[in-house]
Structures are given as C-alpha cells and as structure tokens.
N, C-alpha and C positions, 0 to 999 in steps of 0.2 A: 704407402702406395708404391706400388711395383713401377717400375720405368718402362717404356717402351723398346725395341730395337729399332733399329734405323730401317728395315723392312718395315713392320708394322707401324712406326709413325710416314712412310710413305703411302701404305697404303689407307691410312684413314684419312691421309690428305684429297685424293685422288677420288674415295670414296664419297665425301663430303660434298667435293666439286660436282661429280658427276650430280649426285642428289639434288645439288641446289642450282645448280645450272644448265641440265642437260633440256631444251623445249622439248615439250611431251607430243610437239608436231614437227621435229625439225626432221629436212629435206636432205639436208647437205652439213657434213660435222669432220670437220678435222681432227686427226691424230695424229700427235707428234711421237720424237723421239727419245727412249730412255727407260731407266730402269722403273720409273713413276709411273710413268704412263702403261706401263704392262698392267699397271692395277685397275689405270681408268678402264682399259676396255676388258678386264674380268669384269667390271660392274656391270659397264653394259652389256656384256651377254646376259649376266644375273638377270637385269632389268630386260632385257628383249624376251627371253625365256617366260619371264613371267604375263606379256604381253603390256608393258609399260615403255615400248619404244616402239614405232613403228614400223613394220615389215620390211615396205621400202628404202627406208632413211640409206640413204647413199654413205659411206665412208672414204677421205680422203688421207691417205700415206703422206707423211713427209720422209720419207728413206725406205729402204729395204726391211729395217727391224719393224717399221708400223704396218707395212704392206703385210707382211707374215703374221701379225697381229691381228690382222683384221681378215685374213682369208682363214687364218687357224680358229678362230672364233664366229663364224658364219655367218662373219655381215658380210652386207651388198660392200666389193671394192668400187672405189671412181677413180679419175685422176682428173688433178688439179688441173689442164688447162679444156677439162670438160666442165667444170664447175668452178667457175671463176669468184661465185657468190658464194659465204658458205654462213649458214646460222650461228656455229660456234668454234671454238678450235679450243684443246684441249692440251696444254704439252710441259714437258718439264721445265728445269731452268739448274745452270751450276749455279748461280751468284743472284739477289735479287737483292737492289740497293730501296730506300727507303721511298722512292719514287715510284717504284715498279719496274726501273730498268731493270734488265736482267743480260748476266751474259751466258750465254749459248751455243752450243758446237762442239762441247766436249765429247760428242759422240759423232762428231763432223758431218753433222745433218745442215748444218747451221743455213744454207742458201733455201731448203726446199721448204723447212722451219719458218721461214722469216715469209717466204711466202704465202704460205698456207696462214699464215697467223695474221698478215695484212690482209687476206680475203674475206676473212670471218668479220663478222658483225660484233663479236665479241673474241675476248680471245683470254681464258683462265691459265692460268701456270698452277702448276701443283709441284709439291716438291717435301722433302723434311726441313726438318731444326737445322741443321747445317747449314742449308742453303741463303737462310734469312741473314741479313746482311743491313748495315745503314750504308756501307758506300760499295761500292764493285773497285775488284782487285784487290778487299782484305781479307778474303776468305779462300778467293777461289784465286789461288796463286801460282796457275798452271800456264796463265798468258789469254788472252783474249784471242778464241781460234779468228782465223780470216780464213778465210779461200782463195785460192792464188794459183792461175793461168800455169804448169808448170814450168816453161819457159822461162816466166817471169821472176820465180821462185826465188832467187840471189837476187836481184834487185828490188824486193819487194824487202829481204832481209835486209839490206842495208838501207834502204829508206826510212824502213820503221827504225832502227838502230840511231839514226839521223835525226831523227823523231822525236827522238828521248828516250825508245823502248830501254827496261833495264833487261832483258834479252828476246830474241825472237831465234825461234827453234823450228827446222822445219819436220812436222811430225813424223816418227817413223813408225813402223808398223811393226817392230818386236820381234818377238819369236814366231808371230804369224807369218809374219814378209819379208824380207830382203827388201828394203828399201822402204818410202814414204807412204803412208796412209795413202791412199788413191779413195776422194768421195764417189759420191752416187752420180757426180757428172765427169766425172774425170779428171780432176782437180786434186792439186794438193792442199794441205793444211799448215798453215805457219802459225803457232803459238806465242804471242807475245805479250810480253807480262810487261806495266808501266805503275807497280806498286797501283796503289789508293787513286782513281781517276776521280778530280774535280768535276770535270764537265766531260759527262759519257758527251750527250750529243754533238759536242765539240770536236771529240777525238773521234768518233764513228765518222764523220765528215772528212775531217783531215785522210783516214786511211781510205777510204771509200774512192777518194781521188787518185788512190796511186795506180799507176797503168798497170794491169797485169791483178789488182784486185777485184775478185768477184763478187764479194758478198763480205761482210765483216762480224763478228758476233755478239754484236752490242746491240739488245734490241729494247727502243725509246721510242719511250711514250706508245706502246702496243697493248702491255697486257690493262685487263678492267678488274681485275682480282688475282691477288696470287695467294692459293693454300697452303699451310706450312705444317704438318705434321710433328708435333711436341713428342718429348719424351712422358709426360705426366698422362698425353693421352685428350690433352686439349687440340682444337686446330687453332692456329693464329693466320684471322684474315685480313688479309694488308688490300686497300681499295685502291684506284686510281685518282679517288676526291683526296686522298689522304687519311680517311679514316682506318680504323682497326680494331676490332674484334677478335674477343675470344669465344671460340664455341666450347662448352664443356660438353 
C-alpha cells in the first residue's frame, strides 16, 4: 500500500471532520487557522455547491488567512463579536497530547483561535500524523506561542526564562519583515519551548498571569474530537471521553 503525503493525509483529516460533524442546519461555524483548515472549507464549498449546507449558515474567521478563506469561497462572512454563540468550530492544531490538549499559534492566530473555539458548542481540530502526540512539547519543539503587549515583550522574556522556560524567543518575521511577527491585534509572539509539559493546565495558568500576556497557546480541555490524517490513509479519532478510533 502506497503512503500518503502530508497534504493528502491533511486533507482526508479535515474531510472526514467536516463529513461527521459539520450540523446539516448550523447557523453559525467557526474557522480557524492553518494549512488544515484550507481543506475544511474546500469541503464545505463541495458540500454548499451541492446544496448539503445551508445558504445562510454565517462563517466566523479566526485571523486574516480564514477571513480570505471564506470570502474566496462564497460563504456568508460574520465576526465573532456579532455571534458570540457558534454551532461548531473547526481548526488546526501544531501538537495534540493524548488528552486533546493541543498547542496552538504557530501561525500566530492563537488569541482569535482560542476564542472562536470557546464560543462553539463543539469545537473539532483536524490536523495529520505528525501532529499526534501523548504529551505537548515532544513534537512540536518550536516553544508554546504566547501573545505579549509589545511593551511588555523583555519582561515577559525573562519571566518565562524564570519560569523554567529552556528558551523563549521573540518571533521574527524573516525575510518578510524587518523585525517581529506583529498578530492580527497588534501584538507580538514570544515562543517558548519547556521540553515535555506534565501539567499543560498548570503551565497555561502560571504564563496567563504574567503582565503584558495576552492570550497563551496552550488550549485545555477545549477540543471534543481531534482528526489525525495517517500515512496508510486511515483517520485516527482521539475523543475527549478518551476513546480512539480508527476510521479505515
């Protein structure tokens, strides 16, 4: 049996979710951010096209990338503080531990993410083989993004360092930018890696407190299913009871 690529075991993640979970009457449907998530909403145009979503169904952005997503594919846009309630929320994840924590922000969406995802009545993650994990921080060894007040920036870096962090990096934007990643609110991104975390919701607390933190990308006890795109071409479903499933 052939293997999959890391595209195509994304998108049969994404397609699966959409299929098993999308309500055949929902009102209001979050979409996150990432390279996953580009698959969810090809499905659902697939699925609107064919008349298996409803005309009005509203769509909510968590960033700039999902907004473009959803006006390039001719759904209804909304914003989240017009629809505070939403049926489902649909979005990637770098790292998911065997709990369903997941960490989040590698695409520095992580504050608008976390919201859109606590407003939903469900809230699926899709993602590949890579991403599956038993703990957060053995896989994704990039640092747990936070959000951080720019001001704050250097004292946020040494706090976390204080902390325990084994490094906090404040992101820079490459060959695009001359200087720091700037999110969707104006914010910077500090990166900080604490190897293998025992207790996410432990550590999401602690950083959560520091002044000049806005949002952190550790997100517990949120998701009700996360999809995982195999190379064989199975999907692995990880539940929040703890169950697990393979779909062949």
């Amino acid at each position: 049996m052939s293997s999959l690529g890391v595209e195509d075991a994304k998108r049969l993640a994404a397609y699966t979710a959409i299929d098993t979970h999308f309500p055949p009457n929902a009102k209001v449907v979050g979409i996150g951010s990432g390279s996953t998530v580009v698959y969810c909403v090809e499905r659902i145009v697939e699925k609107k096209a064919k008349g298996e979503i409803p005309s009005d169904t509203v769509f909510i952005p968590t960033g700039f990338q999902s907004k473009e997503l959803i006006i390039h594919g001719g759904l209804n846009l909304g914003a989240i503080d017009g629809y505070p309630v939403l049926d489902v929320a649909f979005d990637g994840a770098d790292e998911v531990d065997s709990a369903l924590n997941c960490i989040k922000g590698g695409g520095a969406c992580l504050f608008q993410e976390k919201l859109v995802a606590q407003c939903a009545k469900k809230f699926i993650v899709v993602a590949d083989y890579r991403k599956n994990s038993t703990a957060l921080g053995l896989q994704w060894v990039q640092g747990v993004p936070i959000e951080v007040v720019p001001l704050a920036h250097a004292r946020v870096r040494q706090d976390l360092l204080e902390m325990g962090a084994l490094t906090a990096t404040l992101r820079l934007g490459g060959k695009a930018k001359a200087g720091p990643v700037i999110t969707d609110n104006c914010n910077v991104i500090i990166d900080a890696h604490f190897g293998p975390i025992a207790d996410p919701a432990a550590l999401a607390q602690k950083i959560k407190m520091l002044v000049g933190v806005v949002e952190v990308g550790l997100f517990i006890n949120m998701a009700d299913v996360a999809y995982f795109g195999n190379e064989n071409g199975s999907v692995t479903a990880k539940f929040s009871t703890g169950e697990v499933k393979t779909i062949e």
